[in-house]
C-alpha positions in Angstrom: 65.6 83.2 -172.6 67.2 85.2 -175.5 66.0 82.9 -178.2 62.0 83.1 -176.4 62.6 87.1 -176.6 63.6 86.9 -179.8 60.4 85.1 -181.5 57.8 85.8 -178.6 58.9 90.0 -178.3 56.2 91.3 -180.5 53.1 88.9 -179.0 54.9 90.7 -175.4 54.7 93.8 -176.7 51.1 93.4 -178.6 49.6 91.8 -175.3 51.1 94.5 -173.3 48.9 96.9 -176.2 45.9 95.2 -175.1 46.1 95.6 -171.2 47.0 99.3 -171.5 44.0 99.8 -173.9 41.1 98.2 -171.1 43.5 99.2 -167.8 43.6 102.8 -168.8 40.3 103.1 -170.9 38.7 102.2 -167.7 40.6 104.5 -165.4 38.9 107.4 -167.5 35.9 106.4 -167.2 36.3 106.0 -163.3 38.4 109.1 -162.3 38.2 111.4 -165.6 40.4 114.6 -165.5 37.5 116.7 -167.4 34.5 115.6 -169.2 35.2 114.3 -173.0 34.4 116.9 -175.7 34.3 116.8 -179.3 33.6 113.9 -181.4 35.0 110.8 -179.8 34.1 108.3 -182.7 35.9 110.1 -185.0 38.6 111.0 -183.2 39.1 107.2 -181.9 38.6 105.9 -185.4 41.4 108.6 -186.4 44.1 108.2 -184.5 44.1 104.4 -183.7 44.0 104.3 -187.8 47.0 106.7 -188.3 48.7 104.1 -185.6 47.9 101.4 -187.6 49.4 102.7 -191.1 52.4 103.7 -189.2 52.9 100.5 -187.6 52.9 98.9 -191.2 54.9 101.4 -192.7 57.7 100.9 -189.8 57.3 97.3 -190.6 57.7 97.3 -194.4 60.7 99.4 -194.7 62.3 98.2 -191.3 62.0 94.2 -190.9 64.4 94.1 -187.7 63.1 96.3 -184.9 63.7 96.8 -181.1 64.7 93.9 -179.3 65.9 91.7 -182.5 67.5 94.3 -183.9 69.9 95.1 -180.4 70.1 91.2 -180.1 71.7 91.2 -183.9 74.1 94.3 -182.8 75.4 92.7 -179.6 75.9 89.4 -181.6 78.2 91.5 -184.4 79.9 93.8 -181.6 78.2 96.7 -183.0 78.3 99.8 -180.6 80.3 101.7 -178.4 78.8 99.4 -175.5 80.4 96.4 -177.0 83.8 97.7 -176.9 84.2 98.0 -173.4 84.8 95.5 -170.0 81.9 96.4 -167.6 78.7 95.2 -165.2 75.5 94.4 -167.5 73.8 96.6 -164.9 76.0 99.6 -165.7 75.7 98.7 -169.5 71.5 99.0 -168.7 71.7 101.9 -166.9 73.8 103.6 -169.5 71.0 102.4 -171.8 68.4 104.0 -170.0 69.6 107.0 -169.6 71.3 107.8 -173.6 68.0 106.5 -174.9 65.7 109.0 -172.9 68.0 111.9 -173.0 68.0 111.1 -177.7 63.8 111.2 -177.0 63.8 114.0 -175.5 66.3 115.8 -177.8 64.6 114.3 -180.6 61.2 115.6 -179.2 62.8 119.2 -179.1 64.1 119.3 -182.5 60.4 118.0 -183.8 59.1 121.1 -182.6 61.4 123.7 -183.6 62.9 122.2 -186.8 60.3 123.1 -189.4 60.1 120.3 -191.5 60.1 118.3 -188.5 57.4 120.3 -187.0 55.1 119.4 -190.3 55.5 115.7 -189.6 55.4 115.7 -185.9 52.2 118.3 -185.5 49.4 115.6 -186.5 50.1 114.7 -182.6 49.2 118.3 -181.5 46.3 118.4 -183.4 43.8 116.5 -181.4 41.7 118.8 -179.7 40.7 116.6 -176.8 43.9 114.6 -175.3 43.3 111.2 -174.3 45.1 107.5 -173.9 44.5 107.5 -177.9 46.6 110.6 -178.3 49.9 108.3 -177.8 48.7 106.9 -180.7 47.7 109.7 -183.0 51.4 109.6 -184.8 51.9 110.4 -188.9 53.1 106.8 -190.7 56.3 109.8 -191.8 57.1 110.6 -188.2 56.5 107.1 -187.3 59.1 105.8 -189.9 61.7 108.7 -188.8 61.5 108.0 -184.8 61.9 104.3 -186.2 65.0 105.1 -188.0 66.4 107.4 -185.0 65.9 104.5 -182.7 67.6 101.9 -184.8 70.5 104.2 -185.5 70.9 104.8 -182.1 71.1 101.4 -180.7 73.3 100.4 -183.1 76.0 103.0 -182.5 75.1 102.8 -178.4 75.4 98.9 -178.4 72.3 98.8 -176.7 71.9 95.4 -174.1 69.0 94.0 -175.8 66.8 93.0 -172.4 66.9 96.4 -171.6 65.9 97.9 -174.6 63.2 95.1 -174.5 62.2 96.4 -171.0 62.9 100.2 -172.0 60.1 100.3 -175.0 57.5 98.3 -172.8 58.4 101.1 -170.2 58.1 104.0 -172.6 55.1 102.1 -174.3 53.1 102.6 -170.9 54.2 105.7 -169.6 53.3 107.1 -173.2 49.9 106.0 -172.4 49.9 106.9 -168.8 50.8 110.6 -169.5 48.5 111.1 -172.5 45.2 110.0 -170.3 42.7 111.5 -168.9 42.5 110.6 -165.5 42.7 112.5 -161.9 45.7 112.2 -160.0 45.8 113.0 -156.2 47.6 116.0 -156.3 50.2 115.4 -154.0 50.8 111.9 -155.5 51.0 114.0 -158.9 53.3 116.5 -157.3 55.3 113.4 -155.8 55.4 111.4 -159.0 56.6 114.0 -161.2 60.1 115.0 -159.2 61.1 112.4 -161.5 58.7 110.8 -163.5 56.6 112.6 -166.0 52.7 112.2 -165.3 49.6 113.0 -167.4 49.0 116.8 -165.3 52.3 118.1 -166.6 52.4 115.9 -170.0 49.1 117.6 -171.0 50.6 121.0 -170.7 52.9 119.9 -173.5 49.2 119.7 -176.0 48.2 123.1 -174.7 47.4 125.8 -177.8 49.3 128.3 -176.5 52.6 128.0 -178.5 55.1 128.6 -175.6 53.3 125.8 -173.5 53.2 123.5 -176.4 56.9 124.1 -176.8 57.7 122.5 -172.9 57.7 119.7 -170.9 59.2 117.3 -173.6 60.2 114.5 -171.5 59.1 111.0 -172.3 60.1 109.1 -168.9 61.9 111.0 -166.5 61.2 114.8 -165.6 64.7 115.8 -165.2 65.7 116.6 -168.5 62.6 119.6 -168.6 63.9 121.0 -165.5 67.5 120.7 -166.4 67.5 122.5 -170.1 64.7 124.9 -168.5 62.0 123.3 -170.6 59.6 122.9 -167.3 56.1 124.4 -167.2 54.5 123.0 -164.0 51.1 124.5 -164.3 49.4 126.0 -167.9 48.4 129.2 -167.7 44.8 129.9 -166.4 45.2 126.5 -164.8 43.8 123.0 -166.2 40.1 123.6 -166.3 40.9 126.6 -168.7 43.5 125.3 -170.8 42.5 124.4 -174.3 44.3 121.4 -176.3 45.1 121.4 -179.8 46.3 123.8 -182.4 44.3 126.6 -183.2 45.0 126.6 -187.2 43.9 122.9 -187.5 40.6 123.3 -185.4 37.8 122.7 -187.7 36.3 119.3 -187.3 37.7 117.6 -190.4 41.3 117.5 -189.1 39.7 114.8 -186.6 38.9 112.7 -189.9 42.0 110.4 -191.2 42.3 111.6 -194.7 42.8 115.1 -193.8 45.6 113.7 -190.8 47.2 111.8 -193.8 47.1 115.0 -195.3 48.9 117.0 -192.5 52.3 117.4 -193.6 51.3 119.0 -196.6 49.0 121.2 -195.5 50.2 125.2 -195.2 48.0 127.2 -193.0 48.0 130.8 -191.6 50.2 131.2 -188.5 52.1 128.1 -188.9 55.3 127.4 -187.0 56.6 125.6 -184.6 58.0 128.6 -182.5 56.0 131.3 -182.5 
């Protein structure tokens, strides 16, 4: 079973890609959460494009990734993991739980580091959040989360299955919590005791600095609420909130040579904490 993982994890992982894309991009057009605005096209074209050149960038500089990469650490006895006596299940959940706690860390420092901020605020800048928007990632930040990840699981030891079944996990809620669909909003409010959903996720996209600055977590709610990073509703409420960042509204931002451009750019008002 190892062995199949090992050569078949990417066609998992790309087929997985492909029912997200048609499950989801038909749940907007069935139960939208507001009406699209903007230029769709371009915005589409734009951030599936910056996924793209970020996927090949990942690729080129790291040739072992994700499951492979755990498999090759468990087979040296690299990480803290290896070195001790106890049930694969505690081993997962130990997984689990370091790995979503160093996102959400991770997410918090690209928002209030500056440099970080520069590579990281391409996300922020689409001015009309949808499933495409966990896409919308600069190749830059897409090579550092890379290199977080692998540094992590090699000093964690993390069990390869899991980490295997973690990114398909984090690969769906990601779209999930970025889309624009309607939740009931008691299933939302039911959901999101521990589970992040795409009501409080967009909050995290709002312009409003302070609301952009919350509600970091990737899977689980828990860590918001625990390090007082929780917003549960935007202020004015959802129909009023606007997405984006102000400094990067005109139109050409939507266009990939000026996203390519993004970490360069200095513009009035520019922060990550103000």
């Amino acid at each position: 079973m190892s062995d199949f993982l090992r050569t078949h994890s990417t066609a998992v992982s790309t087929f997985e890609f492909l029912g997200l894309v048609v499950l989801i991009s038909l749940l907007e057009i069935a139960v939208p959460r507001k009406p699209r605005a903007g230029e769709t096209r371009l915005r589409w074209f734009g951030n599936i494009s910056s996924m793209v050149l970020g996927a090949i960038s990942v690729r080129l500089l790291f040739p072992v990734l994700g499951f492979s990469f755990a498999a090759l650490c468990a087979q040296r006895g690299w990480g803290l993991l290896n070195y001790f006596t106890m049930p694969v299940w505690l081993k997962g959940a130990i997984t689990v739980i370091v790995l979503d706690l160093i996102i959400y860390f991770r997410h918090c420092l690209g928002h209030h580091v500056p440099f970080l901020w520069r590579l990281h605020r391409l996300h922020h800048t689409d001015d009309d959040v949808d499933f495409t928007t966990a896409l919308r990632f600069h190749p830059l930040d897409s090579v550092f989360n890379a290199a977080i990840e692998l540094g992590l699981v090699a000093i964690l030891g993390a069990v390869p299955m899991v980490l295997l079944v973690f990114n398909l996990l984090t690969n769906a809620i990601d779209f999930i919590i970025h889309a624009n669909v309607r939740l009931p909003e008691r299933l939302n409010r039911f959901i999101r005791m521990a589970f992040i959903t795409p009501d409080m996720h967009r909050i995290h996209h709002s312009q409003r600095m302070k609301e952009t600055n919350s509600n970091y977590g990737s899977v689980f709610s828990l860590w918001d609420r625990l390090f007082n990073t929780y917003v549960s509703e935007p202020q004015g409420g959802h129909e009023q909130m606007l997405s984006g960042l102000v400094e990067f509204s005109h139109p050409k931002h939507q266009t990939l040579p000026w996203m390519l451009a993004q970490p360069f750019l200095r513009v009035k008002a520019e922060g990550p904490s103000r």
